[in-house]
C-alpha positions, -999 to 999 in steps of 0.1 A, spaced: -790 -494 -428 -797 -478 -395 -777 -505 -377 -746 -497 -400 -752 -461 -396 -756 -463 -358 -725 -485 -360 -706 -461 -379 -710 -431 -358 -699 -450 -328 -669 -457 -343 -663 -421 -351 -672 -411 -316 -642 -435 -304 -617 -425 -327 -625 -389 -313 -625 -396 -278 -593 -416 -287 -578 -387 -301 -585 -364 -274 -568 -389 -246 -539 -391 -272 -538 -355 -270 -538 -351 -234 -576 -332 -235 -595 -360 -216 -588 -382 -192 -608 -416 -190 -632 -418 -160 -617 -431 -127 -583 -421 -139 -569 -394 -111 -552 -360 -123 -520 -360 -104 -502 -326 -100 -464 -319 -102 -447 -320 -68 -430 -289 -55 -393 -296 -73 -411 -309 -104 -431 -277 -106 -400 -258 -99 -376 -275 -125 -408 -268 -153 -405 -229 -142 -368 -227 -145 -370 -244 -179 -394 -220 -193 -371 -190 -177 -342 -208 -195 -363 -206 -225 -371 -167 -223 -337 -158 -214 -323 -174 -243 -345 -167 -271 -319 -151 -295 -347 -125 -307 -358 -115 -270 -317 -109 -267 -320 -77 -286 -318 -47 -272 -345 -33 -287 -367 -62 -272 -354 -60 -236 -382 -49 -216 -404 -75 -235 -384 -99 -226 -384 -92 -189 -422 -89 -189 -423 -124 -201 -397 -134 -171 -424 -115 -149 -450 -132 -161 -434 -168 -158 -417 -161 -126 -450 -146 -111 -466 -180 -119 -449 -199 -94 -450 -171 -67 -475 -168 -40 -474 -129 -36 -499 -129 -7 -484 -155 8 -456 -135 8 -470 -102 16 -485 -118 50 -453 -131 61 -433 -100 56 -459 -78 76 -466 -107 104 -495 -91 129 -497 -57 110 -514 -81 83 -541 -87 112 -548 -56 111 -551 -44 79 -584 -46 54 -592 -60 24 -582 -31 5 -549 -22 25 -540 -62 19 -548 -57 -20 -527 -25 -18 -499 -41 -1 -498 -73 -23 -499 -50 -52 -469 -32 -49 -447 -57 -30 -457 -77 -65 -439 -50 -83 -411 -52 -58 -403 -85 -58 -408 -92 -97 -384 -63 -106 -357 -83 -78 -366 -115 -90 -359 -110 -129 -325 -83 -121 -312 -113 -99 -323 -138 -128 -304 -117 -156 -275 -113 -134 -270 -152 -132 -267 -150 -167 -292 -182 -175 -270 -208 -158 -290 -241 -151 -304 -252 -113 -294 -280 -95 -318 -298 -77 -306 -318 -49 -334 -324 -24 -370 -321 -15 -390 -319 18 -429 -324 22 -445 -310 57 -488 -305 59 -488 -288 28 -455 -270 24 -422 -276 10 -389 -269 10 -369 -280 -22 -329 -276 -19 -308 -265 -50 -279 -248 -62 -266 -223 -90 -229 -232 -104 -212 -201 -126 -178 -200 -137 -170 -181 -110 -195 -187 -78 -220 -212 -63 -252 -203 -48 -272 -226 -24 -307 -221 -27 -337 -236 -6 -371 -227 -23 -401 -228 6 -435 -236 -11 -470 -238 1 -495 -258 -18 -526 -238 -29 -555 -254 -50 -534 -281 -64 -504 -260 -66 -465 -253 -55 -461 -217 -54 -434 -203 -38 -430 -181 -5 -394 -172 6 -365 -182 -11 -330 -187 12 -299 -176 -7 -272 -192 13 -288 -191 45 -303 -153 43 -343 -156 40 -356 -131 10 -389 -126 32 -374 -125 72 -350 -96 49 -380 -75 41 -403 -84 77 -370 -69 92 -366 -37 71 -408 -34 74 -408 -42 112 -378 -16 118 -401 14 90 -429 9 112 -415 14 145 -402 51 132 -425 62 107 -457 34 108 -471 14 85 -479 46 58 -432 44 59 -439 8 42 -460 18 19 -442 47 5 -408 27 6 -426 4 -18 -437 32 -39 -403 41 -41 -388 8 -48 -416 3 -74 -403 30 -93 -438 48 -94 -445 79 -109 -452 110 -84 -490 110 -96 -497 76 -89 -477 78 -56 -502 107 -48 -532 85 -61 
């Protein structure tokens, strides 16, 4: 009886184990986990924008700013906004403490997610082409282009790898870099009005209320 018993519940162990490989919860030992690549990872993000952006219930007016909370929070997935933040700034990151960086990243985050999801809704959902990809000691750059009725947009996306993921660092919209734009605009603020000009031109661009500003 004990045999049978002992028989039984390893077949039930098994089928469970099975079950959970089946389901994607386990992987069996010796079996590597391989991430997506940097245009696979891209092309899963612009399917779940696609997904947001044309969700007949998230089209209504009353649900707008939901749904551009859930573009933020999809887009801001695949973003590295610290990455980001240090290449706008370049040596004035050097410079700057924990706390300033944390300030910084914080609300460039707001600035670049409120750009990000305007540009997104202005493109009206149309699909991205992916043409090319290019692999360089942990970065990327992944080539692609946008085709409206109208227009069509080249796009390189550059990525950096960061624990097993692509996220994104600059974006080059027919040859103008989104992040050499801002170092520029940053680079000229603090030459007239220091680094304190950056910050409250982000405040501004954030659309913050006076008290936080003051905060």
């Amino acid at each position: 009886m004990e045999r049978n018993g002992g028989s039984g519940r390893r077949k039930r162990w098994l089928r469970w184990h099975m079950g959970l490989l089946a389901a994607g919860l386990l992987l069996p030992f010796g079996v590597p986990v391989f991430a997506e690549g940097p245009t696979d990872s891209l092309r899963t993000t612009s399917q779940r924008v696609l997904q947001v952006l044309h969700d007949e219930d998230l089209q209504k007016p009353e649900r707008a700013q939901e749904r551009r909370q859930q573009l933020v929070s999809v887009i801001g997935e695949r973003l590295s906004y610290e990455e980001m933040s240090k290449r706008s700034l370049g040596d004035q990151w050097a410079r700057m403490t924990t706390a300033q960086r944390q300030e910084f990243i914080d609300l460039f985050q707001m600035v670049l997610a409120k750009k990000y999801v305007s540009k997104i809704e202005g493109f009206g959902g149309q699909p991205i082409q992916y043409l090319s990809e290019r692999l360089s000691q942990g970065c990327a750059e992944v080539r692609a282009k946008i085709i409206s009725a109208k227009n069509e947009f080249q796009l390189d996306f550059r990525l950096v790898e960061r624990a097993g993921k692509w996220l994104i660092y600059d974006v080059v919209a027919d040859g103008v870099s989104l992040i050499s734009s801002y170092r520029g605009q940053f680079s000229r603020l603090m030459q007239s009005a220091a680094y304190d000009g950056v910050l409250e031109r982000l405040r501004e661009n954030a659309d913050l209320p006076m008290q936080a500003r003051a905060d």
